[in-house]
C-alpha positions as CSV (number, residue, x, y, z in Angstrom):
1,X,-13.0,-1.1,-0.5
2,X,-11.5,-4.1,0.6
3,X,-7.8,-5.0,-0.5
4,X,-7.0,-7.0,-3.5
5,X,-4.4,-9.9,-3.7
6,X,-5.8,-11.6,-0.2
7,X,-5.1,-10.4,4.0
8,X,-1.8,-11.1,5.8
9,X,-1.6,-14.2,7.4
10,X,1.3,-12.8,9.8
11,X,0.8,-14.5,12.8
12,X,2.4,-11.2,14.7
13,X,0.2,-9.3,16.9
14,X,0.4,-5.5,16.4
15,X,0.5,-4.1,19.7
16,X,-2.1,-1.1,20.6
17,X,-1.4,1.8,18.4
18,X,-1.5,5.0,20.3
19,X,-3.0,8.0,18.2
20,X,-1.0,10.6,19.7
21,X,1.6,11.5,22.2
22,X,3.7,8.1,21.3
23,X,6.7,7.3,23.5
24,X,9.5,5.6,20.8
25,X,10.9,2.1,22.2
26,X,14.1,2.7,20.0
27,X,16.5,5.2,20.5
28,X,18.4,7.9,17.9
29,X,22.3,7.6,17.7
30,X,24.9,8.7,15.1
31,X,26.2,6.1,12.4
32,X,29.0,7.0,10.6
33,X,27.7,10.5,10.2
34,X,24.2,10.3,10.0
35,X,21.7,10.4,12.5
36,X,19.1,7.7,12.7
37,X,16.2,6.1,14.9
38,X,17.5,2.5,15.9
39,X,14.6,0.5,17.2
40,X,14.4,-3.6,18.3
41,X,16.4,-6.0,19.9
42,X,20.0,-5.7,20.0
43,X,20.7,-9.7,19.5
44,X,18.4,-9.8,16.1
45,X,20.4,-11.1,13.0
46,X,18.0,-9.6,10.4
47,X,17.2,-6.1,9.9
48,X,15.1,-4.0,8.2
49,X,16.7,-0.3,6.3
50,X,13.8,2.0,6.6
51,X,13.2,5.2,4.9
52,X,10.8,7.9,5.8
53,X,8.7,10.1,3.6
54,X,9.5,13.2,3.0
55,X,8.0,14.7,6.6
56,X,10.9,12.7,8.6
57,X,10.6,11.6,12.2
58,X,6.7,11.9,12.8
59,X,5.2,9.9,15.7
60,X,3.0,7.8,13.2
61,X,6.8,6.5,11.4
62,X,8.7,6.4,14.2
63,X,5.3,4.0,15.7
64,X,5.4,2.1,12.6
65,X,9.1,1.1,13.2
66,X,9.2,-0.2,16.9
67,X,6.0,-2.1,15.8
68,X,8.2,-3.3,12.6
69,X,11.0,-4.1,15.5
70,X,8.9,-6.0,17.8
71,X,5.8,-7.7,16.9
72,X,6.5,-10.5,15.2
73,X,7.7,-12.2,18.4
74,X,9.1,-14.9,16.1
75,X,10.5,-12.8,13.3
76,X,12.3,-9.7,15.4
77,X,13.8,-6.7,13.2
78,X,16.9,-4.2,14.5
79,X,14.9,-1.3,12.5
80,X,17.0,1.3,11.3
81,X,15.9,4.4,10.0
82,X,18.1,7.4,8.5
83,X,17.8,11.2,8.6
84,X,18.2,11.7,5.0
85,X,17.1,15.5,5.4
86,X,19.3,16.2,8.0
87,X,17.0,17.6,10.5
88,X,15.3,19.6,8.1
89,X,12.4,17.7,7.1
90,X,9.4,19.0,4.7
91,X,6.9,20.6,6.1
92,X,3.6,19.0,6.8
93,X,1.6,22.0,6.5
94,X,2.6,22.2,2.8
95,X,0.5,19.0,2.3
96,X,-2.1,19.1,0.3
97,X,-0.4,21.1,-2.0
98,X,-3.4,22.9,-3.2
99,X,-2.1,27.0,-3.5
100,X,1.0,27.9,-5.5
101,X,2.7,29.5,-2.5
102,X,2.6,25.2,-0.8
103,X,3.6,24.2,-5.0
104,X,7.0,26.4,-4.3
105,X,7.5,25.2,-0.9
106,X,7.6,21.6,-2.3
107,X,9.2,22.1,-5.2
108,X,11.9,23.6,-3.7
109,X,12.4,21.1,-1.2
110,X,12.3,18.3,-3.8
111,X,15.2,20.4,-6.2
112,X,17.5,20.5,-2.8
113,X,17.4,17.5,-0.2
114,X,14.5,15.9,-1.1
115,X,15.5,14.6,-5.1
116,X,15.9,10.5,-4.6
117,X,18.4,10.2,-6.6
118,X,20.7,11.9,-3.7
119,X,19.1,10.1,-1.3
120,X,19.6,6.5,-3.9
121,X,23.3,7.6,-3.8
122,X,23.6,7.7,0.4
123,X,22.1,4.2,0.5
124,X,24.8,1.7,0.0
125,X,27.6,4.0,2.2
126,X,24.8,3.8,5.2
127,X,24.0,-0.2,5.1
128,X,27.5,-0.6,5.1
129,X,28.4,1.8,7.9
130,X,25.5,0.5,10.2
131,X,27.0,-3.1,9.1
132,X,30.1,-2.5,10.4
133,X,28.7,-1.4,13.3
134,X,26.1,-3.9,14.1
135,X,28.3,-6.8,12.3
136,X,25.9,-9.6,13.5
137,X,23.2,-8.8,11.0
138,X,23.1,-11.1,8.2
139,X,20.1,-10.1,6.3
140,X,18.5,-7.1,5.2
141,X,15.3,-5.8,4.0
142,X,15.0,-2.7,2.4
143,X,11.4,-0.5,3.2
144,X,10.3,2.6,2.1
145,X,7.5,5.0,2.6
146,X,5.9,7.5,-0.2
147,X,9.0,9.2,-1.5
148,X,11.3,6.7,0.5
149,X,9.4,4.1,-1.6
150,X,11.1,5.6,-4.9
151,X,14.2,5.2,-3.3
152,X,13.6,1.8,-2.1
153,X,12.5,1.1,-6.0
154,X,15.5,2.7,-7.6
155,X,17.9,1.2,-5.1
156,X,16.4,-2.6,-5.7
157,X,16.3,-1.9,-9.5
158,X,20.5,-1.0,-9.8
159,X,22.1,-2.9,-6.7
160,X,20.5,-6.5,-5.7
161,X,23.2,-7.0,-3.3
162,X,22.0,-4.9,-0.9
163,X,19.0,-5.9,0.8
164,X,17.0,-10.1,0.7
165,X,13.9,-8.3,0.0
166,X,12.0,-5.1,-0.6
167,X,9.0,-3.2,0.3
168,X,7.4,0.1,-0.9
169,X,4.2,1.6,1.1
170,X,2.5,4.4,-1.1
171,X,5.0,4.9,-3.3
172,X,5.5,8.0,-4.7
173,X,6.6,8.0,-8.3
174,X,6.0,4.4,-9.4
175,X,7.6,3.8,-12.3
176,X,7.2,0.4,-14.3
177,X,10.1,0.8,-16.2
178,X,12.2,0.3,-12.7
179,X,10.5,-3.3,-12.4
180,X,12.8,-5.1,-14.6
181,X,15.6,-4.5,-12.5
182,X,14.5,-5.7,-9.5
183,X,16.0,-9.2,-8.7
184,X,14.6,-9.9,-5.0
185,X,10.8,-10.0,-3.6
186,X,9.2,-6.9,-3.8
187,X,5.9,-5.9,-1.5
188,X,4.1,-2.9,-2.8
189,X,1.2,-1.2,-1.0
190,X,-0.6,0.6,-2.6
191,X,-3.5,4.0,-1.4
192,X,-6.5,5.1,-3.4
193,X,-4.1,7.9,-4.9
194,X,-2.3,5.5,-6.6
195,X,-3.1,4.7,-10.5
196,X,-4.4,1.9,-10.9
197,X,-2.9,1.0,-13.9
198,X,0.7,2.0,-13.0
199,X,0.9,0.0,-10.1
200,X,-0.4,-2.7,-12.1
201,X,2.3,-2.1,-15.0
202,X,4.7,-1.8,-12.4
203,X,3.3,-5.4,-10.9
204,X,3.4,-7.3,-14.7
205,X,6.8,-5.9,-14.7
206,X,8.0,-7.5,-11.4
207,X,10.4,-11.3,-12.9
208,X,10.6,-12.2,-9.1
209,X,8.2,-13.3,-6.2
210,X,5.7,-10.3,-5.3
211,X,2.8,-8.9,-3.6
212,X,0.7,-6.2,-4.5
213,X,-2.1,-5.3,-2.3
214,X,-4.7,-2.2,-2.6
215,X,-5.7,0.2,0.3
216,X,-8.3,1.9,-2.1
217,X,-9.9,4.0,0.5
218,X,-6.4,5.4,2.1
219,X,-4.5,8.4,1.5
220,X,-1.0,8.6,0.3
221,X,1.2,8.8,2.9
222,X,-1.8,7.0,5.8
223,X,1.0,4.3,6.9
224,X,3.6,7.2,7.3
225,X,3.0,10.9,8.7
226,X,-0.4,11.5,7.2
227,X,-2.0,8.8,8.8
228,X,-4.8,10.2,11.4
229,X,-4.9,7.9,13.7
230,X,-8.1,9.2,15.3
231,X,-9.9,8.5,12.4
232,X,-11.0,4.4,13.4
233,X,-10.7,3.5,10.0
234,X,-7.3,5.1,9.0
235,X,-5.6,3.6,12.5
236,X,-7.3,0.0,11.3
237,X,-5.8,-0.1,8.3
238,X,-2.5,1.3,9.6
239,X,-2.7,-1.9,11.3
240,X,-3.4,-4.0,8.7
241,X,-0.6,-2.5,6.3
242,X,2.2,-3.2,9.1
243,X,0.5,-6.6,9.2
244,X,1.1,-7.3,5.7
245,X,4.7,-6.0,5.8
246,X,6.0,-8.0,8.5
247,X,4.2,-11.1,6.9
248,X,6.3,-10.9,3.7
249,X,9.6,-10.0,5.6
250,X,8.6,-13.1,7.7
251,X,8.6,-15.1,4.3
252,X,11.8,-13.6,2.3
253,X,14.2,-12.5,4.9
């Protein structure tokens, strides 16, 4: 199925994406006291706060932020994107989480490092730490994938003085009630495991300018670490989604 609410008309070009084996443009290096993956050029004045899924620093993510960084030749991004687990990631393996023995797995990961509501709590201390260490970015954008979408969400929805605009990529937890809050743009893109009609609450909620656009025949997670990029479809539409993000950075940042 096609995508609702139109195509990006970025006029980027998304270089090759490799399906495995990817060499990272960026680099990793310690702000304040948190590691992170810092990819694009050093002289850009607009940035973009990225936050992983729960499975951390897979190729696919870490691909998705140099491509973030660099190719919207005339919209370039410093991409910047935390270890919020601290090295200790979820497992991918537990994914789907079809026997009760992958159920405990995740649960317990979610009850210790992985609740947002830690993670919503690390997010103002890191922009400004990375801030005053990269004090020639004026403008931030705030991005999040699956369960770094909820924390994008809940961030947006209690400080708008954070980042110029936000987007969420198969967010995990949608929650309409969160909408109200939100005073800057807001991109959501949503996969077929989605609902339907809570993404669309969550859209009539939205007071500000938006975008809402349907991957109906993705996976959760296929723009972050679940994406297989062997499959020609799934890498296509990887394509497409980082198309449609840089397009509505390119408008409200």
């Amino acid at each position: 199925m096609e995508a609702q609410h139109g195509h990006s008309s970025s006029c980027c070009n998304i270089p090759p994406v490799v399906s495995s084996d990817y060499k990272p443009k960026g680099r990793y290096e310690t702000v304040g006291e948190t590691k992170m993956y810092v990819t694009g050029p050093a002289t850009a004045t607009k940035a973009i706060f990225f936050v992983f899924d729960i499975f951390g620093y897979f190729d696919q993510t870490v691909q998705g932020a140099d491509i973030l960084a660099y190719a919207d030749k005339d919209h370039q991004y410093l991409v910047f994107v935390p270890d919020f687990f601290d090295g200790k990631p979820a497992d991918i393996a537990w994914m789907p989480p079809d026997t009760e023995e992958k159920q405990q797995a995740l649960g317990g990961f979610f009850q210790s490092q992985g609740a947002p509501p830690t993670a919503v709590g690390k997010v103002p201390g890191l922009v400004k730490a990375i801030s005053a260490q990269y004090p020639h970015i004026g403008t931030w954008g705030g991005l999040g994938f699956c369960w770094g979408g909820k924390v994008i969400s809940v961030t947006c929805s209690m400080d708008a003085s954070l980042f110029s605009a936000g987007a969420q990529c198969h967010p995990a937890m949608v929650d309409p009630a969160e909408a109200p809050g939100i005073k800057i743009p807001m991109l959501l893109i949503a996969s077929g495991d989605e609902e339907v009609e809570t993404v669309k609450a969550f859209e009539d909620g939205l007071a500000v300018p938006k975008q809402v656009v349907r991957f109906d025949d993705q996976i959760h997670g296929f723009m972050g670490a679940r994406g297989d990029l062997d499959n020609p479809r799934v890498k296509a539409e990887y394509e497409r989604g980082y198309k449609v993000v840089l397009d509505f950075f390119s408008k409200h940042l």
